[in-house]
C-alpha positions as CSV (number, residue, x, y, z in Angstrom):
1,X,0.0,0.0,0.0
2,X,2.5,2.9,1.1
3,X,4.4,1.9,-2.6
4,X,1.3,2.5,-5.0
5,X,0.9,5.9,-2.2
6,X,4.5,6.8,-3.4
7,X,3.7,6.0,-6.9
8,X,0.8,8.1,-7.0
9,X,2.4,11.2,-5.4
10,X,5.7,10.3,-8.1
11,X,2.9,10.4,-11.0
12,X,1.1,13.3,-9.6
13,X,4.7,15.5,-9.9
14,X,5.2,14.8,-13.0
15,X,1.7,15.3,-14.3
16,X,2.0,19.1,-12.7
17,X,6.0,19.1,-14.2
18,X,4.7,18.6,-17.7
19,X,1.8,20.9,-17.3
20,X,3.7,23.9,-16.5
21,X,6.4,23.7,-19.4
22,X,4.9,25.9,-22.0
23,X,3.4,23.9,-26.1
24,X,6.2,24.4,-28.7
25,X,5.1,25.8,-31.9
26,X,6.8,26.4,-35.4
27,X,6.2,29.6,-37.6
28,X,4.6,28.8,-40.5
29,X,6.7,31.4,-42.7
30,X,3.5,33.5,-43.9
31,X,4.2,36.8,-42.7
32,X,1.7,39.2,-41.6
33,X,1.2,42.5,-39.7
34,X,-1.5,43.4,-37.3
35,X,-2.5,46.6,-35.7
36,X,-3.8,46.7,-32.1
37,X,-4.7,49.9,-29.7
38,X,-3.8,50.1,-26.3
39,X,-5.2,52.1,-23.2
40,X,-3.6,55.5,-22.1
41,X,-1.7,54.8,-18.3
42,X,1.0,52.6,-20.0
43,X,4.5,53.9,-18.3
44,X,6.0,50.4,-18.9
45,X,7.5,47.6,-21.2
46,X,7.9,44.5,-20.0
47,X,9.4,42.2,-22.9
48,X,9.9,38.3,-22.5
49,X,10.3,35.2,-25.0
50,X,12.8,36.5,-27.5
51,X,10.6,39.5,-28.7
52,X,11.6,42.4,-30.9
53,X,10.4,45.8,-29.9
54,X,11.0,49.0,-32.0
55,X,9.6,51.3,-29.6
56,X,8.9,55.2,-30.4
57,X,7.1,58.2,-28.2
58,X,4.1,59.1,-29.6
59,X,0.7,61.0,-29.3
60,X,-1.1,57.2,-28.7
61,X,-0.7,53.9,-27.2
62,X,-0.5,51.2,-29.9
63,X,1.0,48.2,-31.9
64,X,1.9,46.8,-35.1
65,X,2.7,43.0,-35.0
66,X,4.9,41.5,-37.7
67,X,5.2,37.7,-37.6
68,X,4.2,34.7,-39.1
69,X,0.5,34.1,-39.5
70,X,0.2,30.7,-37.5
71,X,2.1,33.0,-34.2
72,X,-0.4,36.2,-34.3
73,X,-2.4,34.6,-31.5
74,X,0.8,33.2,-29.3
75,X,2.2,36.9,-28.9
76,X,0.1,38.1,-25.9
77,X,-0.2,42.0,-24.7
78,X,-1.5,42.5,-21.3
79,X,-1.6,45.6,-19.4
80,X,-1.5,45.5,-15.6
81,X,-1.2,48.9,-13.6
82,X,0.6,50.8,-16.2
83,X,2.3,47.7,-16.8
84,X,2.3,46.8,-20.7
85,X,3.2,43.1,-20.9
86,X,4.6,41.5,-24.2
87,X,5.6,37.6,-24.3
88,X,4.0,34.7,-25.7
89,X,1.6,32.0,-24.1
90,X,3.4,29.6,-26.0
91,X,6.9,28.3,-26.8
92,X,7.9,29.6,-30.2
93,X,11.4,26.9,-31.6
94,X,11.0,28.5,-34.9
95,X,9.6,32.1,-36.9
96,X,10.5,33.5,-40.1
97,X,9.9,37.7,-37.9
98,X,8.7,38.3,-34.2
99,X,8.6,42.0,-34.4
100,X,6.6,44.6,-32.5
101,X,6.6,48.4,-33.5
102,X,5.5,50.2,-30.6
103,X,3.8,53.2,-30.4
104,X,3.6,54.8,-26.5
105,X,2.8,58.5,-24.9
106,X,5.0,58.1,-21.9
107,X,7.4,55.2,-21.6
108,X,10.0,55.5,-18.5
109,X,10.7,52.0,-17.8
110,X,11.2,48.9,-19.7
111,X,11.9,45.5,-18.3
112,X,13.9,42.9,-21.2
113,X,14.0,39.3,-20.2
114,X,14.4,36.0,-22.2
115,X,16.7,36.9,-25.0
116,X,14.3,40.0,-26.2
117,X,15.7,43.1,-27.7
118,X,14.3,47.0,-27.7
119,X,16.2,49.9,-29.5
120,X,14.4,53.1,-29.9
121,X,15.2,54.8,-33.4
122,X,14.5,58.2,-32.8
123,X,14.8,60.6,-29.0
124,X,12.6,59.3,-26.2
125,X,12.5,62.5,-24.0
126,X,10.8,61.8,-20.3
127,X,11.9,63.1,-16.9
128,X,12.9,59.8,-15.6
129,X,13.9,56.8,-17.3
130,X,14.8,53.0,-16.3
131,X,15.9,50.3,-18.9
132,X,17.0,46.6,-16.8
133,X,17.9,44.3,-19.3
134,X,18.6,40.5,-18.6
135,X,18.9,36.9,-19.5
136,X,20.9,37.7,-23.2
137,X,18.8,41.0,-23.7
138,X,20.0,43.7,-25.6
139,X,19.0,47.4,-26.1
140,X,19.5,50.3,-28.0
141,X,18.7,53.5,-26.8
142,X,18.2,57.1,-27.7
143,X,17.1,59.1,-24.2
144,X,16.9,62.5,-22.7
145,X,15.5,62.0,-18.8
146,X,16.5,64.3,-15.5
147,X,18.0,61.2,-14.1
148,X,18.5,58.1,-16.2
149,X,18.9,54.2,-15.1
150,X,20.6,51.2,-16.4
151,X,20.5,48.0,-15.0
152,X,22.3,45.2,-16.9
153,X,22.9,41.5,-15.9
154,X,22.9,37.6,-17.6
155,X,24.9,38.5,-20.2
156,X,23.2,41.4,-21.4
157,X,24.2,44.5,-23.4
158,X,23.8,46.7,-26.2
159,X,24.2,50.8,-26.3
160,X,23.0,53.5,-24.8
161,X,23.2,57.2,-26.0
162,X,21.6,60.1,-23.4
163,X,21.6,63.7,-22.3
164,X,20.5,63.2,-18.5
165,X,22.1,65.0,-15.4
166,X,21.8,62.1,-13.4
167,X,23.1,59.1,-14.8
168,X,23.0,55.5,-12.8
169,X,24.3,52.6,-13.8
170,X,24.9,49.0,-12.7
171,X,26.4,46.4,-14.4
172,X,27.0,42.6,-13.2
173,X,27.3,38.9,-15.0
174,X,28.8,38.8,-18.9
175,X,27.3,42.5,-19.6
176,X,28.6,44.9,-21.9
177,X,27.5,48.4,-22.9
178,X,28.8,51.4,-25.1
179,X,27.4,54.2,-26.1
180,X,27.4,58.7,-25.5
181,X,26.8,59.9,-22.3
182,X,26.5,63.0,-21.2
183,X,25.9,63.9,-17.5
184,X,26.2,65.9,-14.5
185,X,26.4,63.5,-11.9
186,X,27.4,60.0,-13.2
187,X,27.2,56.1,-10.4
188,X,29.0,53.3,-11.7
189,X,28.9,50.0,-10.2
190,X,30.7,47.1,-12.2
191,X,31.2,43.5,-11.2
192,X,31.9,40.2,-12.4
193,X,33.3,40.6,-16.1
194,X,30.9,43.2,-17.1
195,X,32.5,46.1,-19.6
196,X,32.1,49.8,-20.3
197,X,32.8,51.8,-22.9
198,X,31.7,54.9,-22.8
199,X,31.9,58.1,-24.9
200,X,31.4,61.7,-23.9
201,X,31.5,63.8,-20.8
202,X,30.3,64.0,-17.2
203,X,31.0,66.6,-14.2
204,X,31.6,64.1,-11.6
205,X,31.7,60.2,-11.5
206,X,32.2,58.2,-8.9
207,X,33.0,54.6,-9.6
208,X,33.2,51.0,-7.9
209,X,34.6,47.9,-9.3
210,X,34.9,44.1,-8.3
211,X,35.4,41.0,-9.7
212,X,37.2,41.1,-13.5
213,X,34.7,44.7,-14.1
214,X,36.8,46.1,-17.3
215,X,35.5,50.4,-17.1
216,X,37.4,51.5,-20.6
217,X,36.6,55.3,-20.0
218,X,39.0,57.3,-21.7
219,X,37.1,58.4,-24.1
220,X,34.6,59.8,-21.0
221,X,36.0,62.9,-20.0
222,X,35.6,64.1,-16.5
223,X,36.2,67.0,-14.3
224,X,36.1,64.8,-10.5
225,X,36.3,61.3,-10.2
226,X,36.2,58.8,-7.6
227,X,37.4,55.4,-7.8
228,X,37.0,52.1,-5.4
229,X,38.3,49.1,-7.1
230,X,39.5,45.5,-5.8
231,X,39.9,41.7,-6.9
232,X,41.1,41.8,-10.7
233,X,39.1,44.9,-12.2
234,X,40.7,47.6,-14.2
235,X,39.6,51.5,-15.2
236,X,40.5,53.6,-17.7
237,X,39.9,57.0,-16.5
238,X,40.1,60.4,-18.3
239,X,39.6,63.1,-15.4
240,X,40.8,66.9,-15.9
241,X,40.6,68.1,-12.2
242,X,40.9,65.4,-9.4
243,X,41.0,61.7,-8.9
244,X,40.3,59.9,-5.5
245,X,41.4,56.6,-5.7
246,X,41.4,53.0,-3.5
247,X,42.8,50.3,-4.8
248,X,43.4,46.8,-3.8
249,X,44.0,43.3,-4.5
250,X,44.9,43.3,-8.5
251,X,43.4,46.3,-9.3
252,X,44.5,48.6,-11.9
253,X,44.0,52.3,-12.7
254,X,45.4,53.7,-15.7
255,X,45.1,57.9,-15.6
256,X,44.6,59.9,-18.7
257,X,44.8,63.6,-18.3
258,X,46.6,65.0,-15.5
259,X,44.1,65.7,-12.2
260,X,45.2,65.8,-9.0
261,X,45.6,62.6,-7.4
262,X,44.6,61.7,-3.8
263,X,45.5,57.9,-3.3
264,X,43.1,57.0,-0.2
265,X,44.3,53.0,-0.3
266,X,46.7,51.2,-2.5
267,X,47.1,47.6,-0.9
268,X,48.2,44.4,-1.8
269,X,49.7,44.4,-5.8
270,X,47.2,47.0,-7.2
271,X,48.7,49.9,-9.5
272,X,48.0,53.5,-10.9
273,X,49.7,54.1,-14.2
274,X,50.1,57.6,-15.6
275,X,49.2,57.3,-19.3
């Protein structure tokens, strides 16, 4: 008796196993567009499932979606307080085009999981703006916010280009990121083997690094700078008025320009070059 008890409770796990992994489907390689309308509110994207977004700031909330014809009714938009939702309701091995050209009024924050991708072609201009990106996402981003935020992990990356006088940014996993910033106030924090290459200015930055972080910032010119770094990261740093530095472990800082330098820690076989 307690053996065809186990076996039932064994059988009963991996009826509820099987029923939560999502149908597969194929594309059928017919290509089709359909337009949809969404309700006003929408302040966020939330993209999962290997999606494309084109997204562009508008006068209205809605969609065009490009894919094959059999996968028009697998790509799912839900919105949940001012949330916009895009994924599918089914798992999708093959398609010929999974695109999505949004159309929004006011979009400060998207979300990327799953392998999706959002660029926007042309200026999205709000007062505050958030883009976390994940899982083998990538983005590509034209912005002009007050205070700007980028949140990359899970190997994902892609550029960013923004006018902002706050700008915040934290990187961890296999990310990388490019792009032109310019800022007043710019917060780094790298770890892991996360890279950054950034291009244009800011007034101040202040900057942390752990793991194998790799900050290529020469080309990101800066009047103040402070730098914390430890295990194996490195910095490239191009400051014009002063540079605060601790360094420790393996850590290297290589100086372009010629600020004044205020070493608070240099410990263990860390360096500062002069370039």
């Amino acid at each position: 008796m307690k053996n065809i008890f186990g076996l039932g409770i064994t059988l009963a796990l991996l009826t509820t196993s099987c029923g939560a992994q999502q149908s597969k489907i194929k594309g059928d390689r017919d290509v089709i567009s359909v337009n949809g309308t969404l309700q006003t509110g929408i302040n966020t994207i939330e993209v999962d499932n290997d999606i494309e977004v084109e997204l562009v700031q508008a006068k209205s909330n809605d969609y065009i979606l490009t894919t094959d014809r059999n996968l028009i009714s697998v790509v799912d938009f839900k919105v949940k307080d001012s949330v916009l939702h895009i994924n599918t309701n089914m798992k999708i091995t093959r398609s010929k085009k999974l695109e999505v050209y949004l159309k929004l009024q006011n979009p400060q924050h998207i979300v990327l999981k799953g392998d999706s991708d959002l660029k926007t072609p042309g200026q999205i201009e709000v007062p505050y703006f958030t883009a976390t990106a994940m899982s083998d996402s990538q983005i590509d981003l034209n912005i002009t916010s007050k205070k700007t935020r980028i949140n990359l992990s899970e190997k994902a990356g892609g550029e960013v280009n923004t006018k902002t006088r706050e700008l915040e940014i934290k990187m961890s996993g296999r990310t990388d990121l490019d792009g032109k910033f310019t800022a007043t106030e710019t917060f780094l924090t790298m770890s892991d083997n996360s890279e950054f290459n950034p291009r244009g200015k800011s007034e101040t930055l202040n900057l942390t690094l752990t793991g194998k972080a790799d900050y290529k910032g020469d080309d990101f010119d800066i009047k103040e700078a402070m730098l914390t770094l430890s295990d194996r990261s490195s910095s490239g740093i191009s400051a014009s008025d002063k540079l605060m530095v601790s360094a420790q472990d393996n850590a290297i800082v290589n100086v372009y320009g010629k600020p004044e330098i205020n070493v608070k820690a240099l410990n263990d076989d860390a360096q500062i070059n002069k370039r």
